[in-house]
N, C-alpha and C positions, 0 to 999 in steps of 0.2 A: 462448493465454496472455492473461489479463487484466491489465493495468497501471493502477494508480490514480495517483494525482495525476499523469499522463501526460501532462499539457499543457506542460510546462518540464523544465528543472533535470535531475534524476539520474534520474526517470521517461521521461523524454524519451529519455536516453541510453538506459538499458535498453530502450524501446521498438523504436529502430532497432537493436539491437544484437541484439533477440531476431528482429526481419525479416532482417537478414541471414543470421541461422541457419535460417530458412523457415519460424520461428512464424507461423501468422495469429495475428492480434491483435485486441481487443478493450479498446478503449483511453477510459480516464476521469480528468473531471475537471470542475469547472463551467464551464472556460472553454469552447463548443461552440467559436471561431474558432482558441484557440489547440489545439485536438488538432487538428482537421482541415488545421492547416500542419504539426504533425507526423507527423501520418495519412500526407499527403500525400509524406515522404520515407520513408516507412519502404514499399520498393518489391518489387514482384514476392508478395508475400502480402495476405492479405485482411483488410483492417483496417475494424471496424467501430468508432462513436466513439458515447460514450453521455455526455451533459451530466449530471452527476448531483454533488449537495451531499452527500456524505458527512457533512457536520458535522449534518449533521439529521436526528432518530432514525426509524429505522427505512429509513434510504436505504439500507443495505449488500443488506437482505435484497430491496428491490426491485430495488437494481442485479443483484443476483446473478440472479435470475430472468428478468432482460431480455439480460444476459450468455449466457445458458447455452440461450435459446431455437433459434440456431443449433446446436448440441450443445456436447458437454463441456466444461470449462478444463480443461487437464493442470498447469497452472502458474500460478501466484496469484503478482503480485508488489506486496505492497502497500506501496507507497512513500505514498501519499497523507500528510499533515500540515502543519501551522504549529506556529508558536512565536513571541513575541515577546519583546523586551527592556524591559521594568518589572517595578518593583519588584510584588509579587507582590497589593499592597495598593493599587496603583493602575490596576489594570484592571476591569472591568466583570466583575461573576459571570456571565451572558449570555458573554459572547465566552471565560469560561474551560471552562463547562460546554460551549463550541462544541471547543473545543480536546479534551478529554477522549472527547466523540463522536466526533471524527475519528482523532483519535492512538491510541485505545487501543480503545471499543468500536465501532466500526465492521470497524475491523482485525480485531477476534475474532469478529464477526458474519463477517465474510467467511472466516475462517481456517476457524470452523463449517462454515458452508457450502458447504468447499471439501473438509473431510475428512469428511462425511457424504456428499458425493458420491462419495469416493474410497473409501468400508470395504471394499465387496464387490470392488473392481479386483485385479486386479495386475498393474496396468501402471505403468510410472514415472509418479509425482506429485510437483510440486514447490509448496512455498512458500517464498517468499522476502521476509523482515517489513524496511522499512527501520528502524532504529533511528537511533544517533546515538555519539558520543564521550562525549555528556554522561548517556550512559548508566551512564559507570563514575566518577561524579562527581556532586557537586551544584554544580550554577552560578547565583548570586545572579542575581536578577535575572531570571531562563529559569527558575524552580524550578517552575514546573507542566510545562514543554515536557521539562524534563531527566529528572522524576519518570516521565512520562508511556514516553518511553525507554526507561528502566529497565522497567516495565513491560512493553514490547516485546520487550527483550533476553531477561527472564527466562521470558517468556511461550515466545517462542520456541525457548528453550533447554530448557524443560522437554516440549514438543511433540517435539521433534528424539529428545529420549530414549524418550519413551512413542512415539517409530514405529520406534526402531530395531530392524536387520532385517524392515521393513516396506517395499514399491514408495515410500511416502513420503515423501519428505525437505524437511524443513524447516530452513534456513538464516536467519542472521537478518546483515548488515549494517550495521555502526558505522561510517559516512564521517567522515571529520572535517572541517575545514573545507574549502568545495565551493562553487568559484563559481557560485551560482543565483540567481535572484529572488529566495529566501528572507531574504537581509538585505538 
């Protein structure tokens, strides 16, 4: 299984949750110190930890190929993203266009990635898109993170039908509020 933003938060959880079930793992995020202390609990499977900036273009398709040199992913779980709180007109186009990289096309580079590996299989494949609450909403203030979401959600919702009755499946998860680093 590969897990992105895997260093904290609801990545984190997923990670040790999917070691308890006997995934090895292959687990990302920029911080190298913070996966490797969750690397480090996530026990008894083989967890390899790749430092990798998803917000900068064309990281999905490196990660993916440094991912996959050990063999396959059967299950993609891309949690990786931010969001901030200002108003929409006072942040920097740099750190929104960062946002946009991360949240939605990096996500779809790897979702690529990950079903272009999987056409000729039939074995079970999973993807699993984090999204968000502010998915089914728009929230002042968050409107490129909430927008970004929504594109997630729908992203994913539309994948999940184009493989049904297919080894396939794509899932997509709305948390709602969730104690992490992220506020």
């Amino acid at each position: 299984a590969l897990v992105t933003g895997a260093s904290s938060g609801i990545g984190a959880a997923i990670a040790r949750e999917l070691a308890k079930l006997g995934f090895d793992l292959v687990l990302t995020a920029r911080r190298r110190d913070a996966l490797a202390a969750v690397a480090a609990t996530c026990q008894g499977v083989k967890v390899e930890i790749l430092a990798t900036d998803l917000g900068k273009p064309d990281a999905a398709h490196a990660l993916w190929a440094e991912a996959t040199v050990g063999g396959p992913i059967d299950v993609l779980i891309n949690n990786a993203g931010f969001g901030y709180f200002r108003r929409f007109d006072d942040v920097d186009w740099a750190r929104d266009a960062e946002l946009i990289q991360l949240n939605i096309t990096s996500l779809v580079a790897l979702a690529r990635c990950f079903v272009d590996a999987h056409k000729t299989s039939n074995a079970p494949a999973h993807i699993v898109n984090i999204a968000s609450t502010g998915a089914y909403q728009s929230v002042p203030n968050m409107a490129l993170y909430a927008a970004s979401k929504v594109f997630v959600r729908n992203f994913s919702e539309a994948l999940h039908d184009e493989h049904r009755d297919t080894p396939l499946s794509v899932t997509c998860v709305c948390p709602g509020g969730t104690e992490t680093a992220f506020h």
